[in-house]
N, C-alpha and C positions, 0 to 999 in steps of 0.2 A: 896398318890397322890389323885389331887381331882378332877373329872370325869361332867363336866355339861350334862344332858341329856333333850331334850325336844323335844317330841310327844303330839299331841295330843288327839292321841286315847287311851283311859285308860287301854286297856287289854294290850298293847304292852308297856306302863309306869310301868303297875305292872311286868309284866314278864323281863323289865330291873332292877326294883327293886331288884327281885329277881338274876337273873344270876349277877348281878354286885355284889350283899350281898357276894360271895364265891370267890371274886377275894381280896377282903378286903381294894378296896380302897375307900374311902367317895366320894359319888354320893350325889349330887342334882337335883332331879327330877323337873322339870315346863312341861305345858301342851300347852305350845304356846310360838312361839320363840320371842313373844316380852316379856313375863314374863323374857328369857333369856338373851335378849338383855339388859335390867333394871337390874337385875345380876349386869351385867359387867359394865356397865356404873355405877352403885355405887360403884367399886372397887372391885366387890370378883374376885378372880384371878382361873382360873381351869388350868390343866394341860393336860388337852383332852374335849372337844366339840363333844357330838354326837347330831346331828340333823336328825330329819325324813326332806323329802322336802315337801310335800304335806301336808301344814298345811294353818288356815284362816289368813288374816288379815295380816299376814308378813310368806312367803314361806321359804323353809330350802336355798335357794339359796339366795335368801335377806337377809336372816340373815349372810350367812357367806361372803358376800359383805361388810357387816356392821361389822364384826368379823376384815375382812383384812383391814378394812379401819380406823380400829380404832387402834389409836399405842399401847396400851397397850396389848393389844391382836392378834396384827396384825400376828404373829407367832405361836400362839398355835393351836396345830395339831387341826384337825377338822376332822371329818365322817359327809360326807351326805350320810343315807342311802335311798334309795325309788324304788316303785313298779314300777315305769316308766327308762324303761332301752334306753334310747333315749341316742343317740350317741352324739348330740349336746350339752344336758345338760352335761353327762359325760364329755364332753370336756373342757365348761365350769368350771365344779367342777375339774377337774384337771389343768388347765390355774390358776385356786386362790389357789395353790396348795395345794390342800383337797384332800382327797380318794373320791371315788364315790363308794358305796356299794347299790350294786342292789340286794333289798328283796328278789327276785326268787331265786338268787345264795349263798344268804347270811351266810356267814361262822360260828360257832359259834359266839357267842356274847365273850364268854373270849378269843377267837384267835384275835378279831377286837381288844379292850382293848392295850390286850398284845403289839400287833403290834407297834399300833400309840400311846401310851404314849411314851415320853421322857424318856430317860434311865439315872439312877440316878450311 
């Protein structure tokens, strides 16, 4: 399974590096969700999307607007996670129907994985 992940703070990029390396599926790390959004617009296909939301330039919420709105990808699972636990955005992120994962609460990284992959 192959995993897009993009943050742009680099200590929380290494430490997905890291916990993703023991689940064994191929991750592709970017550090801005428009590096991710260029991804997918060239074809590469993932089979789970995690995005931080609080990123420059294109937000995690913009990007999976652009995730649903585009038909190749309009379906594959997606994680927003972020430190702003606002009910409005949760609603939002659930309405495009994404998980909403609030940092405060945030469950291991291999139970998030596990979850929202598609079961083969």
């Amino acid at each position: 399974m192959r995993i897009l992940y993009a943050d742009d703070d680099a200590d929380l990029r290494q430490f997905f590096r890291r916990a993703a390396g023991v689940t064994g599926h191929e991750c592709v790390i970017v550090d801005n969700a428009i590096h991710a959004w260029e991804l997918l617009q060239s074809g590469e296909r993932f089979d789970l999307i995690v995005s931080d939301y609080n990123m420059p330039s294109m937000n995690g919420l913009e990007f999976l607007k652009k995730v649903r709105g585009f038909g190749a990808t309009k379906n594959t699972p997606f994680v927003l996670y972020t430190g702003n636990d606002s009910s409005e955005l949760k609603s939002e992120v659930i309405q495009l129907e994404a998980v909403f994962e609030f940092k405060g609460a945030m469950k291991s990284l291999r139970d998030t994985i596990s979850e929202n992959l598609p079961q083969t």
